[in-house]
C-alpha positions as CSV (number, residue, x, y, z in Angstrom):
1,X,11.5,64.4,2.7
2,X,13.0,67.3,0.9
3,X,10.2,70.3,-0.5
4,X,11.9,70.1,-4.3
5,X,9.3,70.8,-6.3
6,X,10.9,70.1,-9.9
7,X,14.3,67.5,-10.8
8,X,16.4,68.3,-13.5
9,X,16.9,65.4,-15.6
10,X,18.5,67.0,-19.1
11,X,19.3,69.2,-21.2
12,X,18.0,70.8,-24.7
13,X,19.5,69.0,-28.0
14,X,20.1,70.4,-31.2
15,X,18.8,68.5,-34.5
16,X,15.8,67.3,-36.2
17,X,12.7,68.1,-33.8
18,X,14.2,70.2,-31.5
19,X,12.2,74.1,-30.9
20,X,14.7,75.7,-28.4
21,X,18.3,76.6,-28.4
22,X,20.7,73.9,-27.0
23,X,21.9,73.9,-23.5
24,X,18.5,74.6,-21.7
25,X,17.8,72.6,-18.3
26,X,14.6,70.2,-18.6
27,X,12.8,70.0,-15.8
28,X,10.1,67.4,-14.5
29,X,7.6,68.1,-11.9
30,X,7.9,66.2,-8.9
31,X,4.4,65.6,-7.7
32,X,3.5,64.4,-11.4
33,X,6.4,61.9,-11.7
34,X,5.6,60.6,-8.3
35,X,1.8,60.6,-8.9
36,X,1.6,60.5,-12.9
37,X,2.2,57.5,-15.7
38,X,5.2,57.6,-17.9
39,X,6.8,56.0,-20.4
40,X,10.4,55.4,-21.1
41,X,11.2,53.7,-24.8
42,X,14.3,53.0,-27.0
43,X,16.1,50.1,-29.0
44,X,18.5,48.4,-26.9
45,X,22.1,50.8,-26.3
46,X,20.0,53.9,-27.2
47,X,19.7,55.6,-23.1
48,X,16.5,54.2,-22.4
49,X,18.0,52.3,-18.6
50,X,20.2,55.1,-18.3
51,X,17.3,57.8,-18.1
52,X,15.5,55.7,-15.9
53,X,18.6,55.3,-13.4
54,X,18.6,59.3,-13.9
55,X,15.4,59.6,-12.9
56,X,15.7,57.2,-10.1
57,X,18.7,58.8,-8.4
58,X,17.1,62.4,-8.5
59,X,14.3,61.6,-7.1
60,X,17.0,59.5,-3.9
61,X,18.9,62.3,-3.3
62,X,15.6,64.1,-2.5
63,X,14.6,61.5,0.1
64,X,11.5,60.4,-2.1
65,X,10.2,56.6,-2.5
66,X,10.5,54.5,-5.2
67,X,10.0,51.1,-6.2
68,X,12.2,49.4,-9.2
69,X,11.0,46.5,-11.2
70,X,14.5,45.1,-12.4
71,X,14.5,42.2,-15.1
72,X,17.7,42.1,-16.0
73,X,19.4,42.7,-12.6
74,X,21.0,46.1,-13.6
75,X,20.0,48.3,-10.8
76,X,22.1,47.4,-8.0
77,X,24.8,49.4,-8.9
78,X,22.2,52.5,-7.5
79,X,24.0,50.7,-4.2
80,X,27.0,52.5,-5.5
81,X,25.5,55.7,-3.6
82,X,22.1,55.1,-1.9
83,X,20.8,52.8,0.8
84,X,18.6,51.4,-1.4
85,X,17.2,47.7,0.0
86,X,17.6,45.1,-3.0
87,X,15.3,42.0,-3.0
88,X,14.9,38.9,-5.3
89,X,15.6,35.7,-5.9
90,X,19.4,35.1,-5.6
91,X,22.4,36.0,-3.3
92,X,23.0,39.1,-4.6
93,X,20.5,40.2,-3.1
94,X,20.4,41.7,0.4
95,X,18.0,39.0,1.3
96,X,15.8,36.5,-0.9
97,X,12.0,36.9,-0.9
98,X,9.0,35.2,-2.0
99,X,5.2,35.9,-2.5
100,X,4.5,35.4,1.6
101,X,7.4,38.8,1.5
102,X,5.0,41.5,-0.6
103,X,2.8,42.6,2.5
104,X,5.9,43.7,4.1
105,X,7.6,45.2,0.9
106,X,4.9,47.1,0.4
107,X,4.9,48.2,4.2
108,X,8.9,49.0,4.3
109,X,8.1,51.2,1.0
110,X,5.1,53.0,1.4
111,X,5.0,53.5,5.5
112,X,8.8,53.4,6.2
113,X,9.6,55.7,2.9
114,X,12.5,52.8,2.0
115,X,13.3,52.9,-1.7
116,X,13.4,48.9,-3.0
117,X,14.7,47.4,-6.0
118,X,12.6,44.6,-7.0
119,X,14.9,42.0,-8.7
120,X,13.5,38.8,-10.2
121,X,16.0,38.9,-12.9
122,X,17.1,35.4,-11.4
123,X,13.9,33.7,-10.7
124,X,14.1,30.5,-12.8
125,X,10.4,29.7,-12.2
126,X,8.5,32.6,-14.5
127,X,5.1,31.8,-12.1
128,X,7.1,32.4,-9.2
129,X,8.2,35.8,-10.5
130,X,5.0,36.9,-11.6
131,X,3.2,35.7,-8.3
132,X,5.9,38.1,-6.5
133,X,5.6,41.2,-8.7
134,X,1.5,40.6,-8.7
135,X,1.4,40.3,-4.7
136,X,3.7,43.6,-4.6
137,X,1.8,45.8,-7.0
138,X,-1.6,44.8,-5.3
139,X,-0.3,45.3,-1.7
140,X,1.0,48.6,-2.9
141,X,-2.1,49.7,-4.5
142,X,-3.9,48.6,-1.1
143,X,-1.5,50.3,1.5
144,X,-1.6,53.5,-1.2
145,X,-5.4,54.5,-0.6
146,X,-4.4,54.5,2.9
147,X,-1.1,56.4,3.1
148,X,-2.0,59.1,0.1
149,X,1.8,59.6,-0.2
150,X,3.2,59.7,-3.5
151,X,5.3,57.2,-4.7
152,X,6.7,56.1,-7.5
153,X,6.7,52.4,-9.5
154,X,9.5,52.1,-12.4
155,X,8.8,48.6,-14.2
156,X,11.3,47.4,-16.6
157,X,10.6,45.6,-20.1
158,X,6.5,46.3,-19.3
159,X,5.5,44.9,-22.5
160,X,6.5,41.0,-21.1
161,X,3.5,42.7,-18.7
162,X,1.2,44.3,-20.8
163,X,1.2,43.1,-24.5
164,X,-0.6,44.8,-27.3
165,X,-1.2,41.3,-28.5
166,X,-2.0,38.1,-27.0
167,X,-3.4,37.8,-23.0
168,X,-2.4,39.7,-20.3
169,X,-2.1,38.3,-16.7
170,X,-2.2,38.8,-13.7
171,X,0.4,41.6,-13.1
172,X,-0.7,43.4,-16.6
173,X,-4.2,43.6,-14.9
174,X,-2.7,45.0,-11.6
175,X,-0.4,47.6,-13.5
176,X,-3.0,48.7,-15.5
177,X,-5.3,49.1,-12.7
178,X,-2.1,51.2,-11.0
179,X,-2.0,53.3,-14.1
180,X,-6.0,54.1,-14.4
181,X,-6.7,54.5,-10.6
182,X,-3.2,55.1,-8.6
183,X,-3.0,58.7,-9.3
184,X,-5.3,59.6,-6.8
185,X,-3.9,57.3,-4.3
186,X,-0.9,59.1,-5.0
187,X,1.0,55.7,-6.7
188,X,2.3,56.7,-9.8
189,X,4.1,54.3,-12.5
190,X,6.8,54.6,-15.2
191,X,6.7,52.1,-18.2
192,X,9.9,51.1,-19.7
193,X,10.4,49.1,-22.8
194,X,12.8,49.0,-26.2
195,X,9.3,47.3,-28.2
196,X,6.8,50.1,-28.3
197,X,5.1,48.3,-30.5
198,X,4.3,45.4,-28.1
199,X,3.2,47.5,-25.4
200,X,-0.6,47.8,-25.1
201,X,-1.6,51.3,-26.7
202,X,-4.1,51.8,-23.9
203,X,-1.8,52.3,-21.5
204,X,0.8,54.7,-23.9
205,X,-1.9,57.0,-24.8
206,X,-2.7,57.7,-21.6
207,X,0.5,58.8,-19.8
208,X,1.6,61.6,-19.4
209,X,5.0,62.3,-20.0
210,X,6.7,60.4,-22.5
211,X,10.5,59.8,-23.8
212,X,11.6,58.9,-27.0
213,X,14.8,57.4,-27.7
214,X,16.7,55.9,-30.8
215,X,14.2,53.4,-32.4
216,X,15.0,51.7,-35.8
217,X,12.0,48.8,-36.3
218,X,9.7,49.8,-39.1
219,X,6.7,48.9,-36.6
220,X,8.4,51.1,-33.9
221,X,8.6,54.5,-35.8
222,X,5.4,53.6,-36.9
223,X,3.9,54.5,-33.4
224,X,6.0,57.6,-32.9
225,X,4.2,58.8,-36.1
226,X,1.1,58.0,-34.5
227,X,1.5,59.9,-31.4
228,X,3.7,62.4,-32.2
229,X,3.9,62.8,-36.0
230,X,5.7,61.3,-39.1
231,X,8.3,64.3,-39.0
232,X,9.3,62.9,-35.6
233,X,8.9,59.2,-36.9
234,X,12.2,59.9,-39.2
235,X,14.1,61.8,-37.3
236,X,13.7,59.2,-33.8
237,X,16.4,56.8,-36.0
238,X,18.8,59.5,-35.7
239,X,19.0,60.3,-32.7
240,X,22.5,59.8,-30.6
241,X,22.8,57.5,-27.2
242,X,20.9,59.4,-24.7
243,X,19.1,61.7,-26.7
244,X,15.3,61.4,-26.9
245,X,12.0,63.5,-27.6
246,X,10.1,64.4,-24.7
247,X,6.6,64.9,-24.7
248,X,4.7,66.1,-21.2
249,X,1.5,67.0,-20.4
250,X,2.8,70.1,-18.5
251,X,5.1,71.4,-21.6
252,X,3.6,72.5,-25.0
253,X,5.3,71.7,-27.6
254,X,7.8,68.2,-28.3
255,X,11.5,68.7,-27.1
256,X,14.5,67.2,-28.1
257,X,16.5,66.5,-25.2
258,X,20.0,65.3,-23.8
259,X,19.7,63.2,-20.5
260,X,22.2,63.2,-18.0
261,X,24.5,60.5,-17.5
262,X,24.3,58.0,-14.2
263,X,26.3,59.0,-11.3
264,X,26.1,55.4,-9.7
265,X,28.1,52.0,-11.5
266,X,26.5,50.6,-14.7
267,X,25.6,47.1,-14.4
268,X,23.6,47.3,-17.1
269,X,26.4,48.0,-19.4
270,X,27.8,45.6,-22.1
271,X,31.0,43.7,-21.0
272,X,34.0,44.4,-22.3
273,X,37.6,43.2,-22.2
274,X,38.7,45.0,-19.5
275,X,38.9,43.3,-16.3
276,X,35.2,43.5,-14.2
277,X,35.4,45.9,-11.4
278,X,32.6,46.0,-9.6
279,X,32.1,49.0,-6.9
280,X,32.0,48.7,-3.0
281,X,28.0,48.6,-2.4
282,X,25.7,50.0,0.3
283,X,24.5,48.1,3.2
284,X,21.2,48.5,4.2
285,X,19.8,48.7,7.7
286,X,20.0,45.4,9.6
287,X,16.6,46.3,10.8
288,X,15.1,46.3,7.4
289,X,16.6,42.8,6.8
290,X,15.8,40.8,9.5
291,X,12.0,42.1,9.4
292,X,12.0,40.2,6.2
293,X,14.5,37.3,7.6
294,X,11.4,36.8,9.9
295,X,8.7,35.9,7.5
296,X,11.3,33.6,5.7
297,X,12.0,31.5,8.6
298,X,8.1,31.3,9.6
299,X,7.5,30.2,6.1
300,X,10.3,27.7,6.5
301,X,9.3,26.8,9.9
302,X,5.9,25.9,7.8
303,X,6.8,24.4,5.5
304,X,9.3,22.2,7.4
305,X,5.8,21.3,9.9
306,X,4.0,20.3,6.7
307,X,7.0,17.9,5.5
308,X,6.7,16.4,8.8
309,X,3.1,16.0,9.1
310,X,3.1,14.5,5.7
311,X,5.5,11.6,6.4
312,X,4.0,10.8,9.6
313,X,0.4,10.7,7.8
314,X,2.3,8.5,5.2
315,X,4.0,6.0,7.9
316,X,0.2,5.7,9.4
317,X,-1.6,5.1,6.2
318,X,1.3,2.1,5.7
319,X,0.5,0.8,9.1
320,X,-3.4,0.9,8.0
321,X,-2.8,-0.7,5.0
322,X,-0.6,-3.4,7.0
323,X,-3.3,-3.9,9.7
324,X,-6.1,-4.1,7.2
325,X,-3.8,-6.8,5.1
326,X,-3.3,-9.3,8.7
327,X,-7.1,-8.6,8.9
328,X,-8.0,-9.6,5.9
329,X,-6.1,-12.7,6.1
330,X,-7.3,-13.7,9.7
331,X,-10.5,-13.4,7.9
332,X,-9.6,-15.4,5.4
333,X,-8.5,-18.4,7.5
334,X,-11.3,-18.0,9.7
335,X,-13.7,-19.3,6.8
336,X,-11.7,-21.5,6.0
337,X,-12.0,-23.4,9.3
338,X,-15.9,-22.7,9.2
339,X,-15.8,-24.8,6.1
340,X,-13.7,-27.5,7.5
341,X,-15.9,-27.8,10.0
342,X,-18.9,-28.2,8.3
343,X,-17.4,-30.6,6.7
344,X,-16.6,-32.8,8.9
345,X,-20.3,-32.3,10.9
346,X,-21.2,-33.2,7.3
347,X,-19.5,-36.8,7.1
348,X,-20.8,-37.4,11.0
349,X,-24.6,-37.1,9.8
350,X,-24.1,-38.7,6.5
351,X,-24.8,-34.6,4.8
352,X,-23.7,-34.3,1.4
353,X,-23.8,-30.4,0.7
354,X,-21.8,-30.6,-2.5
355,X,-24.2,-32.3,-5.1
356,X,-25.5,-30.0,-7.6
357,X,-28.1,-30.9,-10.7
358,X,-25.0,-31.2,-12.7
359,X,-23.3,-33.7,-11.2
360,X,-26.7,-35.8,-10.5
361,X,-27.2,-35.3,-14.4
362,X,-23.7,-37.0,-15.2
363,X,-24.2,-39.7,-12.9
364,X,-27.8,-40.5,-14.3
365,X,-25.7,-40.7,-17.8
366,X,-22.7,-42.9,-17.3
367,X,-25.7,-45.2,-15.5
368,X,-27.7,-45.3,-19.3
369,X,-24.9,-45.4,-21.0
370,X,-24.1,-49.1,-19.9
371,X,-27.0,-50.7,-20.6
372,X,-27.7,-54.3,-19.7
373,X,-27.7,-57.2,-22.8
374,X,-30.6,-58.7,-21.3
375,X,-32.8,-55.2,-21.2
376,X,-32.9,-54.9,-17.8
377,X,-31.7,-51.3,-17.9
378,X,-33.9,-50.0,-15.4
379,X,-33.8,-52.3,-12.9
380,X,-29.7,-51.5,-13.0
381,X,-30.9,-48.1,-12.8
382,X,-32.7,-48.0,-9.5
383,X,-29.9,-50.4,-8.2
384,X,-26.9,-48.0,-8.8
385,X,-29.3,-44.9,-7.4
386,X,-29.7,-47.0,-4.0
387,X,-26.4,-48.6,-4.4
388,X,-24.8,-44.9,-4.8
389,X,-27.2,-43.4,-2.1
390,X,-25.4,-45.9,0.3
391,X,-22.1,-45.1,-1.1
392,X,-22.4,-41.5,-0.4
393,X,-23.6,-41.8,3.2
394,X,-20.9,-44.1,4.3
395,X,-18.0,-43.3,1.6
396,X,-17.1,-39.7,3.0
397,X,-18.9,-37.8,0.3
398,X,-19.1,-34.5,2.4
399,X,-15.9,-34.5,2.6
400,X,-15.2,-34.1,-1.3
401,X,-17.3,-31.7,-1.7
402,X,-16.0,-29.7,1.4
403,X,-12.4,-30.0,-0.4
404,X,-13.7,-29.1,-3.5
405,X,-14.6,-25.6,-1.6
406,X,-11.0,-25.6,-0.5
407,X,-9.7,-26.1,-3.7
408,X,-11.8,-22.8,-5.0
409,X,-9.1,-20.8,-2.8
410,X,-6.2,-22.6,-3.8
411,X,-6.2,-25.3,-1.0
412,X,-4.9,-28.9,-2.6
413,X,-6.0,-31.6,-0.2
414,X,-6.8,-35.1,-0.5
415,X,-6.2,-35.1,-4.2
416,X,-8.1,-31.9,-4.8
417,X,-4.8,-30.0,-7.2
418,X,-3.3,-26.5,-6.6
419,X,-5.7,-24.7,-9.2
420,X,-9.1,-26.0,-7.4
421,X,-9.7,-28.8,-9.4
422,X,-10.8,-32.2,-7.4
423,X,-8.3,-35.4,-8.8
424,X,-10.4,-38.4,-6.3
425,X,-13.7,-39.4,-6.0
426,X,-16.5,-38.1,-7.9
427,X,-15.9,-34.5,-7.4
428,X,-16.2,-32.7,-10.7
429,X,-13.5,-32.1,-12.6
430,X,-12.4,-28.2,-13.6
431,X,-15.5,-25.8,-15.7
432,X,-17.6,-28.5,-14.8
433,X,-16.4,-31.7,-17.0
434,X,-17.1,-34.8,-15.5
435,X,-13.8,-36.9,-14.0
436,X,-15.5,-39.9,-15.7
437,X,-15.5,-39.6,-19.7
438,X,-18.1,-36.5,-20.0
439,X,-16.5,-33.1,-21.7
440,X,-16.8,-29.8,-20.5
441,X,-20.0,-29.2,-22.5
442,X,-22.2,-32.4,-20.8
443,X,-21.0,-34.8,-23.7
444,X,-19.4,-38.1,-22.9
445,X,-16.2,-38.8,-23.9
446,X,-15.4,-42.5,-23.0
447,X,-17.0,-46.0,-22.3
448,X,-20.2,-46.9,-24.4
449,X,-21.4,-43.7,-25.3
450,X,-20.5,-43.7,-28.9
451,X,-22.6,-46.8,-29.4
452,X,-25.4,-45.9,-26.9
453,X,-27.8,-44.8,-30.3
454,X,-30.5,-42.2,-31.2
455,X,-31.6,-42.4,-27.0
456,X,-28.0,-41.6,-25.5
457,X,-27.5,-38.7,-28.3
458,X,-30.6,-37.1,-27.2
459,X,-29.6,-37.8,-23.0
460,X,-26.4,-35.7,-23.9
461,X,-28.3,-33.1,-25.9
462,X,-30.5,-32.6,-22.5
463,X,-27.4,-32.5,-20.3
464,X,-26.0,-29.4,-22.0
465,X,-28.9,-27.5,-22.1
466,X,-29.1,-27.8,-18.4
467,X,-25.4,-27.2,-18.3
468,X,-26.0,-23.8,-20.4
469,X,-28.7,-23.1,-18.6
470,X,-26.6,-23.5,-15.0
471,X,-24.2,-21.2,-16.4
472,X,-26.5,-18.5,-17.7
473,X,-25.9,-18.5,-21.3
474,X,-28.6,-18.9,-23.8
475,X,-27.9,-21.9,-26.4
476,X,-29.7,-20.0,-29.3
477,X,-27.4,-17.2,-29.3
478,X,-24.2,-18.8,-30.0
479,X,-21.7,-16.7,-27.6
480,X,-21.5,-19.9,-25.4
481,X,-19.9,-22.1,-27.6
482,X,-17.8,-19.3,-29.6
483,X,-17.0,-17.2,-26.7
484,X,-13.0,-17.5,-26.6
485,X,-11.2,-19.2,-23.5
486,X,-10.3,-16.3,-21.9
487,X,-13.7,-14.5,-22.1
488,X,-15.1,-18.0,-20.6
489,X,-12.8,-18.1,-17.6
490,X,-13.1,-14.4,-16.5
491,X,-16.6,-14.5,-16.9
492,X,-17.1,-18.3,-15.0
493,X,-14.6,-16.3,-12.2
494,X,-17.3,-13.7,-11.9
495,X,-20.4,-15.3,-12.5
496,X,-19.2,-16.8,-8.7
497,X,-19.3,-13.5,-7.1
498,X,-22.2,-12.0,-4.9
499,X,-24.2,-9.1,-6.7
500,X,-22.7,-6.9,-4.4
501,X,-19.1,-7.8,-5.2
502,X,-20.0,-6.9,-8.8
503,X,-21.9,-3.9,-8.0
504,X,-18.4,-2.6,-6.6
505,X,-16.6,-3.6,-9.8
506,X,-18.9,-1.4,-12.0
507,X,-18.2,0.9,-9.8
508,X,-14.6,0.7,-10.5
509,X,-15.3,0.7,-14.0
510,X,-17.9,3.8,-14.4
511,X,-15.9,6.4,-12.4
512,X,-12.1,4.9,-12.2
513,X,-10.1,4.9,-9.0
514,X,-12.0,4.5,-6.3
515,X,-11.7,3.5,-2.2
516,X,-12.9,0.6,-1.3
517,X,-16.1,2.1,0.9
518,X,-16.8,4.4,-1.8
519,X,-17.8,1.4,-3.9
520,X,-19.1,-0.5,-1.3
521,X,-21.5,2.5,-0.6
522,X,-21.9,2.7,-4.7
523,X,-23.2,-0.9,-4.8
524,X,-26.0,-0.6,-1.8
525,X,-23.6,-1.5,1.3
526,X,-24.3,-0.3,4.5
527,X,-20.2,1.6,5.1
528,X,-19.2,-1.6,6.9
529,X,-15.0,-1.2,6.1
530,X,-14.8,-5.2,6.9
531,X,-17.2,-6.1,4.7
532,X,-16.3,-3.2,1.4
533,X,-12.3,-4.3,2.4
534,X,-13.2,-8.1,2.1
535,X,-15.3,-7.8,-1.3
536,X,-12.3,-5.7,-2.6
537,X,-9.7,-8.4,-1.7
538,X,-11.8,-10.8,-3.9
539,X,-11.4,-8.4,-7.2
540,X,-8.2,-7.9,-6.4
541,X,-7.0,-11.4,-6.2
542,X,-8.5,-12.3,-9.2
543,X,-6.6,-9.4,-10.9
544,X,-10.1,-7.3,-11.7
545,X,-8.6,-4.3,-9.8
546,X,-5.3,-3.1,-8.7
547,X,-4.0,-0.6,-6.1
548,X,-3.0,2.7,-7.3
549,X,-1.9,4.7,-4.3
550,X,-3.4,6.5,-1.3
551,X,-5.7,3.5,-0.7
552,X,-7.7,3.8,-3.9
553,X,-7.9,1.0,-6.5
554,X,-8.7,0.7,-10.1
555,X,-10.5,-1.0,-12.5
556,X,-7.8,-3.3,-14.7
557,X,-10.4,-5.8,-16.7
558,X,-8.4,-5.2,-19.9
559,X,-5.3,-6.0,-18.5
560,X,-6.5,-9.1,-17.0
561,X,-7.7,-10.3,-20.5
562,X,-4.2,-9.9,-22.4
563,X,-2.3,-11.6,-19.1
564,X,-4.5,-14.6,-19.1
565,X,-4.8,-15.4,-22.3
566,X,-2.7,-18.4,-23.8
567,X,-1.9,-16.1,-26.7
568,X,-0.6,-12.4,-27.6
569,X,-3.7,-10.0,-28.4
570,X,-3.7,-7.4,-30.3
571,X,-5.8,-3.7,-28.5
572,X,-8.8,-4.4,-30.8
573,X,-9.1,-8.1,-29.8
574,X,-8.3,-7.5,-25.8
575,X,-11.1,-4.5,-26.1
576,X,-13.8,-7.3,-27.9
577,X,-13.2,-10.1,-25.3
578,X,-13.2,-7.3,-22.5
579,X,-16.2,-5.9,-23.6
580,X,-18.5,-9.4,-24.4
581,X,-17.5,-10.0,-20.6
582,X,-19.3,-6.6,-19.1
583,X,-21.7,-7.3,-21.4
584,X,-22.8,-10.3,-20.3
585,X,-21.8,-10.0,-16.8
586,X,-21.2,-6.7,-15.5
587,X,-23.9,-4.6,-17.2
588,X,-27.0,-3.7,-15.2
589,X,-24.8,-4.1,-12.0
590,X,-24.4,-0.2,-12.2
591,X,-24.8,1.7,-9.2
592,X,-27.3,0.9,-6.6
């Protein structure tokens, strides 16, 4: 590294503002551009890039380190005449680098003394960019306190970094904590923006050298008069291309300056029509390369392993979901067979299993509502009870009722039909109306009954308060009777679930999707997967849940109402009907 003490970077200007006679060099001290903060500013076309390029290649030809934050991708024609390594997101670059890159950046700058231009100019992602230029500054700032070798950070455009107004992120915090705390680490940093007026004021009026070029924006001048003084604030929209105010801490008074012009190509220039020629460029050490061509092909080594593992963790959780589907069904056919075979043990020992109070109550009826012309009624009475007792230990009657079971899983057989409803015999016909006259709601429908009198009125009233009372609602509050078709189906489908089973669909319901054991577990069980995977397949083939992905499943109540309904619902109805039928089923089956 070369023992210059001082760079020239201009020359004295004559004009508004100016103290000294044209023609004299400017100078800047090396240790406090390396070490100091700076600040470059000027409306767009005014000499603002070019000083900075001046400054950059002044401080090359002296062997010292530098890092440039480019934005615009103007830098690279420094290539022109330095070995300078160039990093970003595209082609251009010597080699493209992400965030896993800024520990070794930082290393090849700061250890190895290897200038860098910083590129993210073509970074389409505006995360990915900032993650970048955050992980650089803070592994510089790092490596810094160790190394104590000065070194210089040039960051274009800083107010997209650190606004006056709005919220700064990550990388304003980082630059700002480089501008309070990296001169003694020996990290210095040079702001450079054409919006002074957008760049936080904290960080302005606290550097140390600053240049002023051509600014026009009412707001701009505005903070030249601040800082300098309003003399200065008219005279900085006068001021020719490359011609600025300078203000140090080390001179003592304001100087009005003429910067050099770049040696190296302009790329930051504004096309013309003449023909692009764009210069032969440096290469850079292939050892500085491929030090960064390693990380990128461990990351995509990584990354590759991670694709990989994924897809084989998605074929396995198919195959689960597969195996647990052929489970389920053997399951399935398994109790199926059980209930065959009870069955059939049922019609060997003359077992009826199937009779339930209801259908005792409509056979007791269609007896009374025949009654003799003689008044013998009773007597006919206790002859079809022993005459039917007889029939149902010879006649098979097990076996209706063991088909009727099938027919609850969709099973026709002997005359049982493909929705569950028994067609022969006296199994009981679908909701619980009787096959032999009696509606849905215990009245009777055919034969005598309209003439039975005052006695057979008061027989039906009894049979559907029993009937109410077998299916839980109460005959005083109405909801029975108006409760809609839908709401009565979905809520008869559930009423035939275990307390468990329901337990697991409030689960669904309070906390959304959900696995299976999770609201097995939720609803008291014991973590058994056959028995939470079972229970599940119930709500989910009566449409109360659905699968949503990676083995969780939702809570789809709503839905089921507008799909069965016989008509098209508006949302306010579907959400009534839905919510009478966790009313009067689902809540207080919360968790257990």
């Amino acid at each position: 590294m070369a023992e210059t003490e001082h760079i020239t970077v201009a020359d004295t200007s004559a004009g508004p503002g100016g103290t000294e006679d044209p023609g004299q060099s400017v100078d800047i001290p090396v240790v406090e551009l390396l070490t100091g903060r700076g600040f470059i500013t000027g409306k767009s076309g005014s000499g603002k890039s070019n000083t900075a390029s001046v400054v950059a290649e002044k401080l090359l030809d002296n062997g010292f380190g530098l890092l440039i934050v480019d934005i615009d991708g103007e830098y690279y024609g420094l290539k022109e005449e330095y070995e300078i390594l160039h990093v970003g997101g595209d082609e251009e670059c010597d080699i493209q680098v992400t965030e896993e890159h800024a520990g070794k950046i930082a290393s090849l700058a700061l250890e190895q003394n290897v200038p860098i231009i910083l590129d993210v100019s073509s970074f389409l992602d505006e995360e990915e960019a900032e993650a970048l230029l955050t992980a650089v500054a803070r592994q510089l700032f790092a490596k810094a306190k160790k190394q104590k070798q000065p070194f210089l950070m040039l960051v274009e455009e800083c107010h997209e970094w650190i606004p006056e107004k709005g919220g700064m992120g990550e990388v304003g915090k980082m630059l700002i904590k480089i501008g309070k705390r990296g001169r003694k680490h020996g990290l210095g940093i040079v702001g450079i923006s054409q919006r002074p007026a957008d760049v936080k004021k904290d960080y302005i009026t606290q550097c140390d050298w600053l240049v002023w070029h051509r600014l026009t924006w009412n707001n701009d001048t505005k903070v030249v008069g601040r800082i300098l003084d309003n003399n200065y604030a008219d005279a900085v929209e006068d001021l020719d291309d490359g011609e600025a105010f300078m203000m140090t801490d080390w001179a003592e008074q304001v100087r009005r300056v003429q910067f050099h012009r770049k040696q190296t190509f302009d790329a930051g220039a504004t096309p013309g029509l003449d023909d692009f020629e764009r210069p032969e460029l440096k290469s850079v050490s292939d050892d500085l390369v491929s030090e960064l061509e390693t990380i990128s092909e461990e990351k995509q080594a990584t990354e590759n392993r991670i694709n990989e593992l994924r897809e084989e963790l998605d074929k396995k959780n198919s195959r689960i979901a597969e195996l647990e589907t052929e489970l389920q069904d053997a399951r399935d056919l398994q109790r199926m067979a059980e209930q065959f075979t009870e069955a059939l043990v049922g019609h060997v020992e003359g077992y009826n299993p199937g009779r339930t109070a209801q259908e005792e109550m409509r056979r007791q009826r269609e007896r009374f509502s025949e009654p003799s012309e003689d008044g013998t009624d009773e007597v006919q009475a206790d002859e079809a009870q022993t005459d039917e007792a007889q029939t149902d230990a010879t006649s098979g009657g097990g076996f209706g009722d063991a088909f009727s079971a099938f027919s609850d899983d969709g099973v026709a057989m002997n005359g049982g039909s493909d929705d569950g409803v028994a067609t022969n015999g006296s199994a009981p016909a679908a909701n619980g109306a009787s096959a032999n006259g009696a509606s849905a709601n215990g009245t009777a429908t055919s034969g005598h009954a309209e003439d039975d009198g005052d006695a057979d009125a008061a027989l039906a009233a009894a049979m559907a308060a029993v009937e109410d009372e077998e299916s839980g609602d109460d005959p005083a509050d109405g909801d029975a009777t108006d409760r809609p078709a839908v709401v009565a189906d979905v809520v008869a489908d559930l009423a035939e679930m275990s307390d468990k089973t329901l337990r697991m669909l409030a689960y669904y319901r309070e906390h959304g999707p959900g696995t299976p054991l999770n609201a097995q577990f939720s609803a008291g069980g014991d973590g058994d997967r056959t028995a939470a995977y079972a229970r599940n397949r119930t709500l989910r083939l009566r449409g109360l849940v659905e699968h949503v992905g990676r083995g969780k499943y939702d809570y789809r109540l709503r839905a089921l109402v507008s799909e069965e309904s016989d008509e098209t619902l508006d949302e306010s109805t579907i959400e009534d009907y839905a919510t009478r039928i966790e009313r009067d089923v689902l809540d207080g089956h919360g968790e257990a």
